[in-house]
Residue, then its C-alpha position, 0 to 999 in steps of 0.5 A: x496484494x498481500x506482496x505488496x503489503x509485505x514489502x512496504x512493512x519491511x520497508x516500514x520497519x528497516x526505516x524505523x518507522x511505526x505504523x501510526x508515524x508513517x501515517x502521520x508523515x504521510x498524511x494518511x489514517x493509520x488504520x490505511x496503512x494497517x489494512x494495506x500492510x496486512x493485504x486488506x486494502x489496495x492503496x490508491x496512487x495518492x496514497x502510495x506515493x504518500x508513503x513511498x515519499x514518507x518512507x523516503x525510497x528512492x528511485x528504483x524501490x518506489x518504482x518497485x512498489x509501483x510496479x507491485x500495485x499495478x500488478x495488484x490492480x491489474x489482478x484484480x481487474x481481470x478477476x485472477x485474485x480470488x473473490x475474498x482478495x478482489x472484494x479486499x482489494x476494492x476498498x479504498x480509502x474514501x477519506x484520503x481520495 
């Protein structure tokens, strides 16, 4: 989790970006995209595709990012994240949903 939130900040920040612009460009809380920057949420889809769009990646590094989110919920859905990480990465965020 903590990978994939690690990645789309650096991608936040080469774009020049804030957290609370790419928010606002992706339609989504700024508070969604702290917790999923700092590992304390897993986005869903939507919200994924909503920031790599935001963010404007292209082909290959959405994809990318994609693949670290299936990586993520695939962890978590055969249990190999920790209990403090699988609990994390049960949030959702139910506003944007």
């Amino acid at each position: 989790m903590k990978a994939l939130g690690v990645r789309l900040r650096g991608l936040r920040t080469e774009a020049g970006l804030t957290g609370a612009v790419l928010a606002q460009l992706a339609g989504v809380g700024q508070p969604t995209v702290s917790k999923v920057e700092t590992g304390r949420m897993v986005p869903s889809s939507d919200v994924l595709d909503r920031l790599s769009r935001a963010l404007g990646l292209g082909d290959s590094t959405a994809r990318e990012v994609r693949d670290r989110l299936v990586a993520v919920e695939a962890a978590v859905d055969s249990g190999s994240a920790s209990g403090d990480e699988a609990a994390a990465g049960a949030v959702l965020d139910e506003a944007v949903r």
